[in-house]
Gaussian input, Z-matrix of N, CA and C with variables (Angstrom, degrees):
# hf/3-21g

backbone

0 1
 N
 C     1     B1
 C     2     B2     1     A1
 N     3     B3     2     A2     1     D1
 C     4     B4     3     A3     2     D2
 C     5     B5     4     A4     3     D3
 N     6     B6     5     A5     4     D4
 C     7     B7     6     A6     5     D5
 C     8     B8     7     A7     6     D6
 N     9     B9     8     A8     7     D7
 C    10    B10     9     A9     8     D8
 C    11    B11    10    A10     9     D9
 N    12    B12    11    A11    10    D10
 C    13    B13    12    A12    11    D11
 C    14    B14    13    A13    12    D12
 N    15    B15    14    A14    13    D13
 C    16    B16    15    A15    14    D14
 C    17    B17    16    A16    15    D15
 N    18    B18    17    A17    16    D16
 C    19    B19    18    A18    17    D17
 C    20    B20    19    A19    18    D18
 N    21    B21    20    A20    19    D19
 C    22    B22    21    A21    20    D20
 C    23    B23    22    A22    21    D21
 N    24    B24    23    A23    22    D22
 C    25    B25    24    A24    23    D23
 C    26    B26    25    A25    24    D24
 N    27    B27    26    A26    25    D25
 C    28    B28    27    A27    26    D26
 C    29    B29    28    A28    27    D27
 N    30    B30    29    A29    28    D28
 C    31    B31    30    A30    29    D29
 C    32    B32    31    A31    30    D30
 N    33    B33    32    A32    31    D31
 C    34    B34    33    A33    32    D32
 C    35    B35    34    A34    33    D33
 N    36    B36    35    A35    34    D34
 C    37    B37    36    A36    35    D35
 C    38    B38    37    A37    36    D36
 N    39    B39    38    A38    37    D37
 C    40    B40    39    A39    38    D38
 C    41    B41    40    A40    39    D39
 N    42    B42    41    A41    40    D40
 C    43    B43    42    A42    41    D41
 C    44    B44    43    A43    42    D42
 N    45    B45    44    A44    43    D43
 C    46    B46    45    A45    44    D44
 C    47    B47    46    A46    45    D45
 N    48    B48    47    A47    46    D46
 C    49    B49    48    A48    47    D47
 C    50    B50    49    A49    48    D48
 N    51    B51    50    A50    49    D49
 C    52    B52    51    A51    50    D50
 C    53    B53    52    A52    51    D51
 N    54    B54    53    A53    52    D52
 C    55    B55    54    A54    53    D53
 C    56    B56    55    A55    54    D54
 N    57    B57    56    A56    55    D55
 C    58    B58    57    A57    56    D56
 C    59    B59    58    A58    57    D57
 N    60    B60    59    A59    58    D58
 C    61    B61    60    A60    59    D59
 C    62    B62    61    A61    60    D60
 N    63    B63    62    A62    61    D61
 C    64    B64    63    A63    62    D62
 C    65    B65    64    A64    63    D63
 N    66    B66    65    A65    64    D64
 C    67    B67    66    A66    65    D65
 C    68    B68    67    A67    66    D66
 N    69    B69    68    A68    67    D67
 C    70    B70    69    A69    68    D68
 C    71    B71    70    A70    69    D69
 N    72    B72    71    A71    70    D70
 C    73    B73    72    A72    71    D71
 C    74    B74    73    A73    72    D72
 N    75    B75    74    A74    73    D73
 C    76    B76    75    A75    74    D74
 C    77    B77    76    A76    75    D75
 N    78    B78    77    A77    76    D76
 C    79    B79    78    A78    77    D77
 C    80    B80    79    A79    78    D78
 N    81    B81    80    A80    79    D79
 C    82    B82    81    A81    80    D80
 C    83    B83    82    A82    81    D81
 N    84    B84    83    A83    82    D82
 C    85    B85    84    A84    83    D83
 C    86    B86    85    A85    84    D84
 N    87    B87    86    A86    85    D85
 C    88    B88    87    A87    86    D86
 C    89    B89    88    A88    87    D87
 N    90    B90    89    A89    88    D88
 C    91    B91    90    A90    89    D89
 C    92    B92    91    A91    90    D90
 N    93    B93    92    A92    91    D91
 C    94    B94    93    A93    92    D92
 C    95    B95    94    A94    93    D93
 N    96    B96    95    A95    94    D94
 C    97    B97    96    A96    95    D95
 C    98    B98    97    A97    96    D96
 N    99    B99    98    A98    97    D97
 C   100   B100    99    A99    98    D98
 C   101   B101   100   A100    99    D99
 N   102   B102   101   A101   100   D100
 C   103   B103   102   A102   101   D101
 C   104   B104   103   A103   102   D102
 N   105   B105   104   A104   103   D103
 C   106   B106   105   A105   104   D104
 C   107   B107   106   A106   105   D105
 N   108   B108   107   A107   106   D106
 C   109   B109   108   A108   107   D107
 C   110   B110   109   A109   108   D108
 N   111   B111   110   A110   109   D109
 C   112   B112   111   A111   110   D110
 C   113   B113   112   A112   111   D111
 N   114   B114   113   A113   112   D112
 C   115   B115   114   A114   113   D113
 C   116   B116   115   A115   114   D114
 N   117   B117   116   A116   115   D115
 C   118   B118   117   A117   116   D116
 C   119   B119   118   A118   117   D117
 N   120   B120   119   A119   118   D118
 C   121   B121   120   A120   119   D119
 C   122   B122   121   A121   120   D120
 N   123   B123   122   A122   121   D121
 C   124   B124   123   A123   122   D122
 C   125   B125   124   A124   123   D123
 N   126   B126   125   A125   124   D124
 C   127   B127   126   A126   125   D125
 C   128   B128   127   A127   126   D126
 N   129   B129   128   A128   127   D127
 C   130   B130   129   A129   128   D128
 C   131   B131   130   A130   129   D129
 N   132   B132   131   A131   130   D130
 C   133   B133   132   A132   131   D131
 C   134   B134   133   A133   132   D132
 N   135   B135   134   A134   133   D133
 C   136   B136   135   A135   134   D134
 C   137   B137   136   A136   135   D135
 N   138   B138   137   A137   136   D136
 C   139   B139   138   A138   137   D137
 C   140   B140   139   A139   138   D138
 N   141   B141   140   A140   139   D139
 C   142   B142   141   A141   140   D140
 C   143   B143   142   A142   141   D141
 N   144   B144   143   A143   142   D142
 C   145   B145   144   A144   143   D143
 C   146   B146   145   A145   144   D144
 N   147   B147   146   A146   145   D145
 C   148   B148   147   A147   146   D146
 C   149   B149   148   A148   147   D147
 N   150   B150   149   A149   148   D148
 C   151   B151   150   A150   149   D149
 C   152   B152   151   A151   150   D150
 N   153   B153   152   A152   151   D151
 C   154   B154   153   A153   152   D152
 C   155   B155   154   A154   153   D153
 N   156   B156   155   A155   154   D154
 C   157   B157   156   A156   155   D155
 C   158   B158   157   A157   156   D156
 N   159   B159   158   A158   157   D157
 C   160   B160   159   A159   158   D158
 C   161   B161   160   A160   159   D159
 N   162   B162   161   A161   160   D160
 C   163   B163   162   A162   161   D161
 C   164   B164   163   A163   162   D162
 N   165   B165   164   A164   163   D163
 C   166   B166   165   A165   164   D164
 C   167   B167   166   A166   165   D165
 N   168   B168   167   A167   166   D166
 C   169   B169   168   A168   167   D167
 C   170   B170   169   A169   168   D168
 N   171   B171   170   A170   169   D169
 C   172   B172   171   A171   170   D170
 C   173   B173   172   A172   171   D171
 N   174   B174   173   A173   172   D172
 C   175   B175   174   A174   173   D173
 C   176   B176   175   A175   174   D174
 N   177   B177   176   A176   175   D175
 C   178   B178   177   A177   176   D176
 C   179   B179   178   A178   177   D177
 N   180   B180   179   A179   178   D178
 C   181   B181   180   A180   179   D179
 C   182   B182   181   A181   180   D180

   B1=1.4563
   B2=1.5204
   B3=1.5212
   B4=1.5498
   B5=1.3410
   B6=1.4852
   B7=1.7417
   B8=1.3890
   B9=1.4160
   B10=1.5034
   B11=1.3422
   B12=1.3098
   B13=2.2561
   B14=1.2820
   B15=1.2454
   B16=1.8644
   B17=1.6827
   B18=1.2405
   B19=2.2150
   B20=1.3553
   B21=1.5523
   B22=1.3990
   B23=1.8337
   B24=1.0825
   B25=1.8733
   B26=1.1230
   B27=1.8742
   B28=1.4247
   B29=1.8729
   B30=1.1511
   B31=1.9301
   B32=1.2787
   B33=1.4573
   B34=1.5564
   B35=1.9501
   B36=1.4581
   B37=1.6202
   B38=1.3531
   B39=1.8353
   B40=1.7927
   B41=1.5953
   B42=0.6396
   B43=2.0391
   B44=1.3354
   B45=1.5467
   B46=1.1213
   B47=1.9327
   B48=1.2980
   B49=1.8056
   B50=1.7234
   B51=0.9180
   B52=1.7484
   B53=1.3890
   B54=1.3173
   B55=1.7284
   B56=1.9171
   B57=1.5011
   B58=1.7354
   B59=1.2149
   B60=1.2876
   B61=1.5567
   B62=1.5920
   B63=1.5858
   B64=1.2741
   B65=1.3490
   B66=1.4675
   B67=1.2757
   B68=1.4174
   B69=0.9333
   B70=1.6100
   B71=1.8633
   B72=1.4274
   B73=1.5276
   B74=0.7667
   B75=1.5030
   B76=1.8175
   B77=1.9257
   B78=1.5175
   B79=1.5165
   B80=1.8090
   B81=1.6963
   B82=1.1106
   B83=1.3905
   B84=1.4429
   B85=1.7554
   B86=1.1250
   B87=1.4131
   B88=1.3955
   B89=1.3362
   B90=1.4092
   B91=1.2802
   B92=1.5128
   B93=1.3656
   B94=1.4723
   B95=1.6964
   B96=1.5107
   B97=1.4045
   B98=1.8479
   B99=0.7594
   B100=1.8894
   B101=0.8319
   B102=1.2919
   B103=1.8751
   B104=1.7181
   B105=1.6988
   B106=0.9971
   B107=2.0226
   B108=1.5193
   B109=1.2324
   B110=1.5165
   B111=1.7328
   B112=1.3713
   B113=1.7930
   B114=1.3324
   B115=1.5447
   B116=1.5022
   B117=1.9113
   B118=1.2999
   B119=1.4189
   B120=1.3986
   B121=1.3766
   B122=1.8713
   B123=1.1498
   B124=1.7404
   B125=1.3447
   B126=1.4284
   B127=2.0551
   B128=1.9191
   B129=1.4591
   B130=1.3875
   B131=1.1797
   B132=1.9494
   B133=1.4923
   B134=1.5882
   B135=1.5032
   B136=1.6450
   B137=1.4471
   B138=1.6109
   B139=1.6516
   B140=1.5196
   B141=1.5476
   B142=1.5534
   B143=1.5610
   B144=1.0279
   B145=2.2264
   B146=1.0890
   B147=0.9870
   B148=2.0196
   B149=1.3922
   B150=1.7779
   B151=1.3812
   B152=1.7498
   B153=1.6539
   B154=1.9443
   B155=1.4734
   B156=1.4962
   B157=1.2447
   B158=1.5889
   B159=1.7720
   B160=1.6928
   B161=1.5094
   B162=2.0497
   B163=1.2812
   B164=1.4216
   B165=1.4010
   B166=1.2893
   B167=1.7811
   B168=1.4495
   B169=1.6070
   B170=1.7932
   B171=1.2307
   B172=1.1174
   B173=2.1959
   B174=1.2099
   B175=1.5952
   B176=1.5258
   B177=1.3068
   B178=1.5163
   B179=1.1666
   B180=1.2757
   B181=1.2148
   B182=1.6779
   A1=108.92
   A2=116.77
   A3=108.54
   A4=129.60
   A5=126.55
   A6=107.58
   A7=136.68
   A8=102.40
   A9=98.87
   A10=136.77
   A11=85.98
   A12=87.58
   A13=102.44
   A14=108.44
   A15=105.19
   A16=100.11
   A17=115.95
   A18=134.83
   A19=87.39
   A20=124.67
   A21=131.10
   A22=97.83
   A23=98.36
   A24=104.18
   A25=124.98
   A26=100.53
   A27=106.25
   A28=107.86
   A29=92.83
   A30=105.12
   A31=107.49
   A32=106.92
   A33=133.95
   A34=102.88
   A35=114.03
   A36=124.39
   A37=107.63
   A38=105.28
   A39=104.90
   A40=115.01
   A41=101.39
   A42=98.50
   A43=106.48
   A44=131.94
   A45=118.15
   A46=112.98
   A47=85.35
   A48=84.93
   A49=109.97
   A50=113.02
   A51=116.97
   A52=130.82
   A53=126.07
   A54=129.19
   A55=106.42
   A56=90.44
   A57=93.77
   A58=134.21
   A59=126.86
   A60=104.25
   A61=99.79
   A62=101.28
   A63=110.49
   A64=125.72
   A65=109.71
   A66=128.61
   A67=131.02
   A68=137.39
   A69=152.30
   A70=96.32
   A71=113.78
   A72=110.97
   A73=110.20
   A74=117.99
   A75=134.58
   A76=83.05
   A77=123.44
   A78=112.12
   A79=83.77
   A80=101.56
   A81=113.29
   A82=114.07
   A83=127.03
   A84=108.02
   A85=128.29
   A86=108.92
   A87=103.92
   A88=100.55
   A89=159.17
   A90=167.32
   A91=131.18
   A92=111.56
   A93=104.95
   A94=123.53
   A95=121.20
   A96=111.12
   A97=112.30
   A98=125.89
   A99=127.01
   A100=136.04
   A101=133.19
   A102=106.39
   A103=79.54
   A104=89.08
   A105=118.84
   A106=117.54
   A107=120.19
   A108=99.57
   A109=106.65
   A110=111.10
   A111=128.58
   A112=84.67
   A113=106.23
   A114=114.85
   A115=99.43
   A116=117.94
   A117=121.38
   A118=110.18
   A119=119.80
   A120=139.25
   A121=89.88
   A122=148.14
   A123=150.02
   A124=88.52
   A125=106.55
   A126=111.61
   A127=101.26
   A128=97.45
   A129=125.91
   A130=101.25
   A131=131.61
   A132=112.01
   A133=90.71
   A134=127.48
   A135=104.83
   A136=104.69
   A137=116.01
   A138=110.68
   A139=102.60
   A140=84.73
   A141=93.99
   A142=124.15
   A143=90.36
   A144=90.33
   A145=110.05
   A146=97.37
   A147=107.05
   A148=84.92
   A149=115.97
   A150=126.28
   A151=89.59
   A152=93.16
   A153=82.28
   A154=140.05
   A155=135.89
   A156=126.72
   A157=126.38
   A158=107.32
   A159=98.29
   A160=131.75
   A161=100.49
   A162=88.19
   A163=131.50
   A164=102.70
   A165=109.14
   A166=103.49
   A167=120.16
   A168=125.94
   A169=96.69
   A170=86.31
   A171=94.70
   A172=133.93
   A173=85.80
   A174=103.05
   A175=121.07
   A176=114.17
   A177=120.74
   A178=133.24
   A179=107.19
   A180=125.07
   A181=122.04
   D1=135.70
   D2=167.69
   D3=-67.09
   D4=138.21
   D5=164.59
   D6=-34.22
   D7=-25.61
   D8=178.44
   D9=-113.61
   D10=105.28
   D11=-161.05
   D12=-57.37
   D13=-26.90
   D14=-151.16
   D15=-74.96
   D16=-34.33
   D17=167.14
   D18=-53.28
   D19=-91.69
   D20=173.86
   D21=-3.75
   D22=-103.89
   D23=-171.50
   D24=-15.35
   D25=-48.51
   D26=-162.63
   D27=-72.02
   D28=-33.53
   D29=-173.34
   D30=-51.90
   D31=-55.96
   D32=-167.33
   D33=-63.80
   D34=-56.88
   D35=159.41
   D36=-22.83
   D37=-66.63
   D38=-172.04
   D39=-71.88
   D40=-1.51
   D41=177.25
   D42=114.84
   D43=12.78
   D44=-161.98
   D45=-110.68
   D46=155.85
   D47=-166.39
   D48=-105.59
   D49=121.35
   D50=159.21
   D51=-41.60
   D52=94.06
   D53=-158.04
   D54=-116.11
   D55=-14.66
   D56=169.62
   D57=-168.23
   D58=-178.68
   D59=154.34
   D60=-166.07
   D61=141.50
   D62=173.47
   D63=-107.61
   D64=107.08
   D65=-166.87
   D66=-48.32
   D67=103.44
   D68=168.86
   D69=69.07
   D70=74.33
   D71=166.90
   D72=-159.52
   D73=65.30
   D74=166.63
   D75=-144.62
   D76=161.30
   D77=176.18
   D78=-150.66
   D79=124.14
   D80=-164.35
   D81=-146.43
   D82=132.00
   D83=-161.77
   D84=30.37
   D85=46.00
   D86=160.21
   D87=94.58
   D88=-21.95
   D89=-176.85
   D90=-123.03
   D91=110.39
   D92=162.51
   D93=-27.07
   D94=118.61
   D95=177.95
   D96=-109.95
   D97=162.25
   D98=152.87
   D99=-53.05
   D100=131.40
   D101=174.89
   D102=-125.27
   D103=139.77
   D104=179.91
   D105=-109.35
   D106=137.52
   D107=-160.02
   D108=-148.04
   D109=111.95
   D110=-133.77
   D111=-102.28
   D112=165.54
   D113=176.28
   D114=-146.52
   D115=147.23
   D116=158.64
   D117=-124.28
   D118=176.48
   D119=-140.22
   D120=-92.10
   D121=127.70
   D122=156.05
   D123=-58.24
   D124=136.62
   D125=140.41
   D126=-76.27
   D127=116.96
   D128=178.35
   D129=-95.71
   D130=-20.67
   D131=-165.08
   D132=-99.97
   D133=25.42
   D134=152.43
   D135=-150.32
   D136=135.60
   D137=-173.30
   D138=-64.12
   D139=161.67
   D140=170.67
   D141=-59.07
   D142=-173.52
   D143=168.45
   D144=-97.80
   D145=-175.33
   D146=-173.58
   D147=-86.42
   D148=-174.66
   D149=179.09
   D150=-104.58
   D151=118.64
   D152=151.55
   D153=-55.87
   D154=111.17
   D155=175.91
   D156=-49.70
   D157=127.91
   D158=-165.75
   D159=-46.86
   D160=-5.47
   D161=168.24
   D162=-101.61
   D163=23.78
   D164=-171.16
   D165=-111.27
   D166=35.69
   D167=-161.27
   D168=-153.59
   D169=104.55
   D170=174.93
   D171=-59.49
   D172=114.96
   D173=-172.25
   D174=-50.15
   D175=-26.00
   D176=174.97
   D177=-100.86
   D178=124.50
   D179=-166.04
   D180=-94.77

């Protein structure tokens, strides 16, 4: 289980599913932690878009 329920919740809240976890290889306060690594579902019933060309994206911010 990861240390952090409250990450846990939130992932799980947005639709997202738990597919792994890699055991003690993050080092944080003093302790090896988990990283845990969630996946959600693509909409497959419509292709993506094309990529906009950078000159078509506006530069100002």
């Amino acid at each position: 289980m990861l240390p952090n329920k409250g990450s846990v919740g939130l992932h799980k809240a947005l639709g997202l599913s738990h597919i792994g976890t890699h055991p003690e290889v993050g080092f944080k306060h003093g302790a090896w932690q988990d990283v845990g690594y969630c996946r959600t579902a693509l909409d497959v019933t419509h292709p993506p878009k094309s990529p906009e060309p950078f000159s078509g994206i506006n530069t100002q911010i």
